[in-house]
C-alpha positions as CSV (number, residue, x, y, z in Angstrom):
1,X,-59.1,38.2,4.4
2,X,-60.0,34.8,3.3
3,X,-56.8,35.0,0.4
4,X,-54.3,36.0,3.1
5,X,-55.4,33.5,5.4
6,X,-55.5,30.6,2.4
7,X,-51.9,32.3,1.1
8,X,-50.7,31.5,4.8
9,X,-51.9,28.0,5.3
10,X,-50.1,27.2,1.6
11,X,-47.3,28.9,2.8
12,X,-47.0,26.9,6.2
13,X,-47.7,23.4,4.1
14,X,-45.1,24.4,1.9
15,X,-42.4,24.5,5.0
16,X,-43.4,21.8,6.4
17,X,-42.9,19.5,3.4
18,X,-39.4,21.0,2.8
19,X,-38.5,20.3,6.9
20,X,-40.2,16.5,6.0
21,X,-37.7,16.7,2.4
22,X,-34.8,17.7,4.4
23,X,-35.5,15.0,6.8
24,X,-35.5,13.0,4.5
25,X,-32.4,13.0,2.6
26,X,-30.5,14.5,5.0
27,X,-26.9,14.5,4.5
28,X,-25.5,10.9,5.7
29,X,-23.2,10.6,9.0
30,X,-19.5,10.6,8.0
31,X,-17.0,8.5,8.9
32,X,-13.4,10.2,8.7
33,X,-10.5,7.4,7.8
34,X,-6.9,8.9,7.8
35,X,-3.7,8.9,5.9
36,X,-0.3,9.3,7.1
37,X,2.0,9.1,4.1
38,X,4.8,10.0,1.8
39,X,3.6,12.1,-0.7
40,X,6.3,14.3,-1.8
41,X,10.0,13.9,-2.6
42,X,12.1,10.8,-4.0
43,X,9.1,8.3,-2.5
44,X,6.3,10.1,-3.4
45,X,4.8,7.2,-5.8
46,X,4.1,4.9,-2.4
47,X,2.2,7.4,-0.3
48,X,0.6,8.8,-3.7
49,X,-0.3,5.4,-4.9
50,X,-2.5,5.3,-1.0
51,X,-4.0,8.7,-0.7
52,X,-5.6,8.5,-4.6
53,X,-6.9,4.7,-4.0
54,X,-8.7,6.0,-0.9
55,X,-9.6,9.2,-2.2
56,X,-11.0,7.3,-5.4
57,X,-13.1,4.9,-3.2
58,X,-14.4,7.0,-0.9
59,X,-15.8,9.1,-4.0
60,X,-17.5,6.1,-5.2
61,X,-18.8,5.3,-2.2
62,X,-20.1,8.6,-1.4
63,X,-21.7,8.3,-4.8
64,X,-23.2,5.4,-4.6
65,X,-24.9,6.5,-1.2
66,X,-22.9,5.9,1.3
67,X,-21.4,2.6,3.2
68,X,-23.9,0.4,4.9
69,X,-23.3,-0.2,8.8
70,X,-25.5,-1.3,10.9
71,X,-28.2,-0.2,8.7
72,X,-26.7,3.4,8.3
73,X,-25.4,4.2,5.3
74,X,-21.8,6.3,5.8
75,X,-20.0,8.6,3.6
76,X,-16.6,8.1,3.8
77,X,-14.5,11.2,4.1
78,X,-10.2,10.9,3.7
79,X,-7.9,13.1,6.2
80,X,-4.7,13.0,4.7
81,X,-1.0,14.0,6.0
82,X,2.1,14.3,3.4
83,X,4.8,13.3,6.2
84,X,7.8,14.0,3.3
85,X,9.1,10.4,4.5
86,X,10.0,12.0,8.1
87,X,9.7,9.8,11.3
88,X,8.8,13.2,13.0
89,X,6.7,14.3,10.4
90,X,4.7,11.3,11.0
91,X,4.3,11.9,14.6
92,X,2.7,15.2,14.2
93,X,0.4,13.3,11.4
94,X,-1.1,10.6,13.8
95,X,-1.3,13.1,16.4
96,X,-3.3,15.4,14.3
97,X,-5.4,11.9,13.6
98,X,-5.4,11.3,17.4
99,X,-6.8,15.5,17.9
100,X,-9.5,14.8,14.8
101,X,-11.1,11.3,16.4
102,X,-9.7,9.7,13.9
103,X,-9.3,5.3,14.6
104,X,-8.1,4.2,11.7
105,X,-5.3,5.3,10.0
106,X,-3.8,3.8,6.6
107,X,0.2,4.2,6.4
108,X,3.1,5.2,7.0
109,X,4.8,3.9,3.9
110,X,8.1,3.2,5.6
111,X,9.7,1.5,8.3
112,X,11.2,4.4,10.5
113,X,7.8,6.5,9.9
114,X,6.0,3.3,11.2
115,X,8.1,2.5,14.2
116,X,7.8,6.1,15.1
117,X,4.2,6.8,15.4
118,X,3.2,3.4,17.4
119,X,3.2,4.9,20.8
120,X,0.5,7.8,19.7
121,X,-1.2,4.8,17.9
122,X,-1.5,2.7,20.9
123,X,-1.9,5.4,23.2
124,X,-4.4,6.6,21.6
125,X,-6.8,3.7,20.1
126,X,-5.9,4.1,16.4
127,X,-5.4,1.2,14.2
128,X,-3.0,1.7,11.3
129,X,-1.9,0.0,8.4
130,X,1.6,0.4,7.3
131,X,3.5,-0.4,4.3
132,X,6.5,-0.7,6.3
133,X,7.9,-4.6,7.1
134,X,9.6,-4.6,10.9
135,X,8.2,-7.7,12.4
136,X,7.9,-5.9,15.7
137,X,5.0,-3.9,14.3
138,X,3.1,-6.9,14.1
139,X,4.0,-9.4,17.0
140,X,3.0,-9.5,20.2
141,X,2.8,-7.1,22.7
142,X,2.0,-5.2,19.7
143,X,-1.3,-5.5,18.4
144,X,-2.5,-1.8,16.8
145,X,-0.5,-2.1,13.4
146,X,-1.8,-4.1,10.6
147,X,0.8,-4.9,7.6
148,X,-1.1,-3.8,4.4
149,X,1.2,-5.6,1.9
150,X,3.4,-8.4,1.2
151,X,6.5,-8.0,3.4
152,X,9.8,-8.5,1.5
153,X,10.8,-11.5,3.6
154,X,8.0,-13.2,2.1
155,X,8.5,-11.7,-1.3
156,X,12.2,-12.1,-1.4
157,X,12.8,-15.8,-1.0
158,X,9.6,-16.4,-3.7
159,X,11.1,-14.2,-6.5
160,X,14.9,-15.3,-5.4
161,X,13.7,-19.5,-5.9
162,X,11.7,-18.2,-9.2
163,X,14.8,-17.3,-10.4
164,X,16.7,-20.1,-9.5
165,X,14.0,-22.8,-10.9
166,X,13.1,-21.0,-14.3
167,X,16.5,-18.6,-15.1
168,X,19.4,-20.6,-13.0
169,X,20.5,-17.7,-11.0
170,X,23.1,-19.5,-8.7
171,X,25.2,-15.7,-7.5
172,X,23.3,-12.8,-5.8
173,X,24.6,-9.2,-5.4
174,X,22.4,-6.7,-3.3
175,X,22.7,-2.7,-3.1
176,X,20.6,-0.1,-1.1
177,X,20.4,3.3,0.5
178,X,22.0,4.0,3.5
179,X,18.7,4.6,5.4
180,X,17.3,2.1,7.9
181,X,14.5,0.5,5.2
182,X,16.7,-0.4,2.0
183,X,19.2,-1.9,4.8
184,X,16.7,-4.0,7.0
185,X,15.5,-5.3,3.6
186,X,19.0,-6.0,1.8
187,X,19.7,-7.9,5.4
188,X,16.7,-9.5,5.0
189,X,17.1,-10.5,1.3
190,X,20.9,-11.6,2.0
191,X,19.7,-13.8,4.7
192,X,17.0,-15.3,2.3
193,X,19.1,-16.1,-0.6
194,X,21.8,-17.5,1.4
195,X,19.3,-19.6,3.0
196,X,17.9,-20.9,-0.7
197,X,21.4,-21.8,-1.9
198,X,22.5,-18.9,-3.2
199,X,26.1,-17.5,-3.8
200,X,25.7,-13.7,-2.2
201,X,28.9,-12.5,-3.8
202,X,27.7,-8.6,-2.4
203,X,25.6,-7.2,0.2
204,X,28.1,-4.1,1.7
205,X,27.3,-1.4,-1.1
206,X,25.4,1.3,-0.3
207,X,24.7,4.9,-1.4
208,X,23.1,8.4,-0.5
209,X,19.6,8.8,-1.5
210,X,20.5,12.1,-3.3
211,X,23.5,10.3,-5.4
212,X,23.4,11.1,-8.9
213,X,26.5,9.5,-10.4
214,X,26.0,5.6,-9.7
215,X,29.0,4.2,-11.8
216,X,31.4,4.3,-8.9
217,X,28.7,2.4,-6.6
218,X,28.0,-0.1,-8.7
219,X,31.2,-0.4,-10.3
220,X,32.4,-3.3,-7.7
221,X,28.8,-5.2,-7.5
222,X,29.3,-5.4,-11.3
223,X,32.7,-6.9,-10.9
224,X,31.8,-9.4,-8.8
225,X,29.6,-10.9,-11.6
226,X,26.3,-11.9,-9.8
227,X,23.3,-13.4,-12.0
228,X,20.7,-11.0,-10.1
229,X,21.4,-7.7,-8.7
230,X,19.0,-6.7,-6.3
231,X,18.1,-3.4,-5.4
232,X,16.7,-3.6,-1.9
233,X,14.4,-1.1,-0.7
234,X,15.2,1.1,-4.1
235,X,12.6,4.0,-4.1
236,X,10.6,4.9,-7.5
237,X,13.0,7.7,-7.8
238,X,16.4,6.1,-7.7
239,X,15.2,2.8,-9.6
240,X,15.9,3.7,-12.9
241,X,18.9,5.9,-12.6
242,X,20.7,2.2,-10.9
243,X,19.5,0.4,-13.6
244,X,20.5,2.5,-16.4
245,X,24.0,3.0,-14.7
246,X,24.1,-0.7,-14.1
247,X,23.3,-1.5,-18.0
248,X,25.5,1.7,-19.4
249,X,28.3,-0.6,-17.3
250,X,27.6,-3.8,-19.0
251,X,25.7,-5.7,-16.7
252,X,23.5,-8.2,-18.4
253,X,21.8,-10.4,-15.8
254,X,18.8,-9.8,-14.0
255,X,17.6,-6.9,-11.8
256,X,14.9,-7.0,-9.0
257,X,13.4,-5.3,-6.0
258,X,11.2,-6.4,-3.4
259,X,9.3,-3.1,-3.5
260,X,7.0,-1.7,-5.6
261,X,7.6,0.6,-8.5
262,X,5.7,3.2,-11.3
263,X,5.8,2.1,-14.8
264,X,5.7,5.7,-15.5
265,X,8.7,6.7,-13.7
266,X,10.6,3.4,-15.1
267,X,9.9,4.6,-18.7
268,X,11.0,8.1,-18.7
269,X,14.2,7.4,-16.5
270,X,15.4,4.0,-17.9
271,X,13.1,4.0,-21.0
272,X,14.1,0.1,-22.3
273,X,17.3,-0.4,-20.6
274,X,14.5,-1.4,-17.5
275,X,13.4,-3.9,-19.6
276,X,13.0,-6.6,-17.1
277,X,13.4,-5.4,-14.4
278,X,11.7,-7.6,-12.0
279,X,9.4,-5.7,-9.1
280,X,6.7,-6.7,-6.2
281,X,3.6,-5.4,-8.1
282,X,-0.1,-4.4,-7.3
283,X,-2.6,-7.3,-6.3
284,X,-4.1,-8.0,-9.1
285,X,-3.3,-9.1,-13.0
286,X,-6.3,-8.5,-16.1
287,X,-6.8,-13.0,-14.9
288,X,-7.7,-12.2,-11.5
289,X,-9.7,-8.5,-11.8
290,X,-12.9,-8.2,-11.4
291,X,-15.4,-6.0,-12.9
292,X,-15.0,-4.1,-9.8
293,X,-11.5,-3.4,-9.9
294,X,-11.7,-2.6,-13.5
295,X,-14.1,0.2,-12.8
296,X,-11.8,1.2,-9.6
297,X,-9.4,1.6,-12.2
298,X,-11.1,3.2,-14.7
299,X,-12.6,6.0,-11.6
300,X,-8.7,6.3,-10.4
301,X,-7.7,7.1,-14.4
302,X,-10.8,9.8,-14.3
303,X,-9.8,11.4,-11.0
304,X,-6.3,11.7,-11.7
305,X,-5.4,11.6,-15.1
306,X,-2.9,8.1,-14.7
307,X,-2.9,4.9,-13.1
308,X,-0.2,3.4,-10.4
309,X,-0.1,-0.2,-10.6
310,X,0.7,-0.3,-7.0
311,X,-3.0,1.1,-6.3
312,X,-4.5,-2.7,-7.1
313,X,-2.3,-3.2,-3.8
314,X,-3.1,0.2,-2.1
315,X,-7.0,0.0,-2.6
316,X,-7.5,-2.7,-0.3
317,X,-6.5,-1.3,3.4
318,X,-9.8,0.9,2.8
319,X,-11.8,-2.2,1.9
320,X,-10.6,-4.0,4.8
321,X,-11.2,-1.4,7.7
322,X,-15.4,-0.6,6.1
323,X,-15.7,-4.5,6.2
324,X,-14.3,-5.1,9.5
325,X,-16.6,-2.0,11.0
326,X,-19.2,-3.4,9.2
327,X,-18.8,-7.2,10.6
328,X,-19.1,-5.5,13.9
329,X,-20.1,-2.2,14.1
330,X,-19.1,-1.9,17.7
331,X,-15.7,-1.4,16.2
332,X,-17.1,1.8,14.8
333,X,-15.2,4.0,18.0
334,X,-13.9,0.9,20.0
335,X,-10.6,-1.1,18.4
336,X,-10.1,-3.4,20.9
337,X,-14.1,-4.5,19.4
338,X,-12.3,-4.5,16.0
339,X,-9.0,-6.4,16.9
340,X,-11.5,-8.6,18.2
341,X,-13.6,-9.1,15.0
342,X,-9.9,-9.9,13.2
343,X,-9.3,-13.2,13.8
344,X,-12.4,-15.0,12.0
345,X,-13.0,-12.0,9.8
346,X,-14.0,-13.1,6.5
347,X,-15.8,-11.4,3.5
348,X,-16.4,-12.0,-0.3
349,X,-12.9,-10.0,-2.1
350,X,-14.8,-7.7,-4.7
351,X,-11.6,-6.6,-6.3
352,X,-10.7,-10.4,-7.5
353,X,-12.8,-12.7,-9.8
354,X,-13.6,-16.4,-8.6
355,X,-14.4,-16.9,-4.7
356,X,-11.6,-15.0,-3.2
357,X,-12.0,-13.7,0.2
358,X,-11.2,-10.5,2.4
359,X,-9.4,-11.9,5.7
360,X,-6.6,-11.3,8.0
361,X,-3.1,-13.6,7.7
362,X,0.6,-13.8,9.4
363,X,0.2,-16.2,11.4
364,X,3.1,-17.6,10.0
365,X,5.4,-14.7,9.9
366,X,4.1,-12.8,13.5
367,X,2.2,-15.0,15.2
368,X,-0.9,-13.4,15.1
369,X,-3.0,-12.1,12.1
370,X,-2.2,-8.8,11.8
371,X,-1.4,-8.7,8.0
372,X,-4.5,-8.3,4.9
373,X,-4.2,-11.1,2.6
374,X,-3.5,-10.2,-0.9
375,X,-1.8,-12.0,-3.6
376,X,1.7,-11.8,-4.2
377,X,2.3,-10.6,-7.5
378,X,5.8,-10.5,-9.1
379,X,5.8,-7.9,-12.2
380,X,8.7,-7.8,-14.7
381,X,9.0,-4.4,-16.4
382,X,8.9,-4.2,-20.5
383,X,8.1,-1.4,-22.8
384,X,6.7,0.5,-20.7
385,X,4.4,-1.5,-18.5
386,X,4.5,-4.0,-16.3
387,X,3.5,-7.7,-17.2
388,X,2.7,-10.5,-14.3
389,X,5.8,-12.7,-13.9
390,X,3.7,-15.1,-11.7
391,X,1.3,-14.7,-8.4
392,X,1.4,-17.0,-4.9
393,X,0.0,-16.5,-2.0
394,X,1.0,-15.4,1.7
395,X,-0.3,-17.1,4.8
């Protein structure tokens, strides 16, 4: 009788300490960030580039025990949408954010996608950061989109008067898709160059994204004998089949875009006819990395088996939204309280060495800061990876 009753009590201890353990290191709340992206088809290497930089910070994070707020440590969980580069597509994405809680919402990776899903944004209280450059996004009434890059009206005039001072480019021709991006940027870039000095001697040419012969579009840029060809908008896809055409035709001057590109994708399609090819790169060179974005590197290569160089631009729209929250954690389920926090936001830059700092710009280009500062860095392409060209800095 007395065993039994001893057996019991032990028994009844036992549970209690395992209900005091499982108190104790219960599982952390989580906090569910979304992605609304291109990650499939011609563009898959933008919306790819985002989804694995968040996916690859939220493991560490989660690792590491979770993001402090107020006190509370947070793991960090990714909801992610392949909108295949379709305005509609994206709709049903931010809707499916909208149905999930979700207030924060990095992408779309283009223009259309991002005009098209800023009613449910707005209508719904979810702040999203595109990769997409209409200034309407950003300017007043609107207030819920946050640019997450370098635009290529402030990337375009920089590399355009690089090119002038150090390589005496004096005649521009430009060439993109007939879609509503590569236009709005070739009109962009036009208007930039012209506005620098610049001869534009081109900037009517335009092609189908699914072309596969390029001779006969390129054949009359050529012609016309410009110093820089610029292909606006130009997706990782169809970069190196217009280079390759535009070399296999004789052109020997320069080639740039304002958008971002995979050294990967370059290699195999152009191998070192893209020699020098000129490109908007990540946000960071080996100078300005710090230890942290070395190891955010070195966990990306882990997880996935490569690096994008357009991740040490794609990692920080994560960064920015935990920081915010965590400036003023009534931002947690209120934007407004985070819109709020925007304007004299400020926090140390972990991914950059020296004492670079996490805040909001665009004053200058929308009138209100609704753009995360990173620097510009200009990449020219050359045996197979990408080497920094030079770095400034966007207000």
């Amino acid at each position: 009788m007395l065993r039994r009753t001893l057996l019991k009590t032990t028994a009844l201890a036992a549970v209690a300490s395992f209900a005091m353990l499982g108190t104790a290191f219960a599982e952390n709340p989580v906090l569910k960030i979304g992605f609304v992206g291109v990650t499939s088809g011609p563009a898959a290497a933008w919306g790819t580039s985002n989804q694995r930089s968040m996916e690859t910070r939220a493991a560490w994070i989660n690792e590491t025990g979770g993001y402090d707020i107020a006190g509370t440590k947070y793991d960090v969980q990714i909801i992610s949408f392949d909108d295949q580069k379709d305005p509609k597509r994206a709709i049903a994405g931010m809707e499916q954010m909208a149905q999930e809680g979700i207030h924060y919402v990095v992408g779309p990776n283009v223009d259309d996608g991002a005009a098209a899903v800023r009613p449910v944004a707005e209508q719904n209280a979810i702040m999203y950061f595109p990769y997409a450059f209409p200034k309407e996004l950003y300017t007043a009434p609107a207030s819920n989109a946050v640019l997450g890059m370098v635009a290529n009206y402030q990337s375009g005039p920089a590399i355009y008067k690089y090119l002038m001072d150090n390589n005496g480019v004096k005649k521009v021709a430009f060439v993109a898709a007939n879609e509503s991006d590569p236009l709005s940027q070739r009109d962009s870039g036009s208007a930039a160059a012209k506005a620098l000095g610049l001869e534009v001697v081109s900037d009517s040419v335009t092609y189908q994204v699914d072309t596969t012969d390029f001779t006969p579009v390129l054949l009359p840029v050529i012609q016309a004998a410009p110093d820089l060809l610029v292909l606006s908008g130009v997706s990782p896809a169809n970069a190196p089949q217009l280079i390759r055409s535009a070399r296999e035709l004789g052109f020997a001057g320069l080639i740039s875009t304002e958008t971002a590109q995979d050294a990967a994708v370059l290699q195999e399609g152009a191998g070192e006819l893209a020699n020098g090819f000129i490109s908007v790169g990540g946000a960071s060179t080996p100078e300005l990395a710090s230890d942290m974005m070395k190891e955010f590197v070195d966990r990306y290569t882990k997880m996935f088996g490569e690096y994008n160089d357009e991740s040490n631009t794609k990692v920080y729209a994560l960064e920015y939204i935990l920081a915010t929250i965590a400036a003023n954690p009534a931002a947690l389920d209120n934007v407004d309280e985070f819109k709020a926090t925007m304007d004299t936001f400020e926090a140390p830059n972990p991914y950059m060495v020296g004492d670079a700092k996490l805040k909001y710009v665009g004053m200058t280009s929308f009138g209100q800061k609704r753009q995360v500062s990173v620097p510009l860095v200009v990449n020219t392409f050359k045996d197979g990876k990408f080497e920094t060209l030079f770095v400034a800095q966007v207000d």
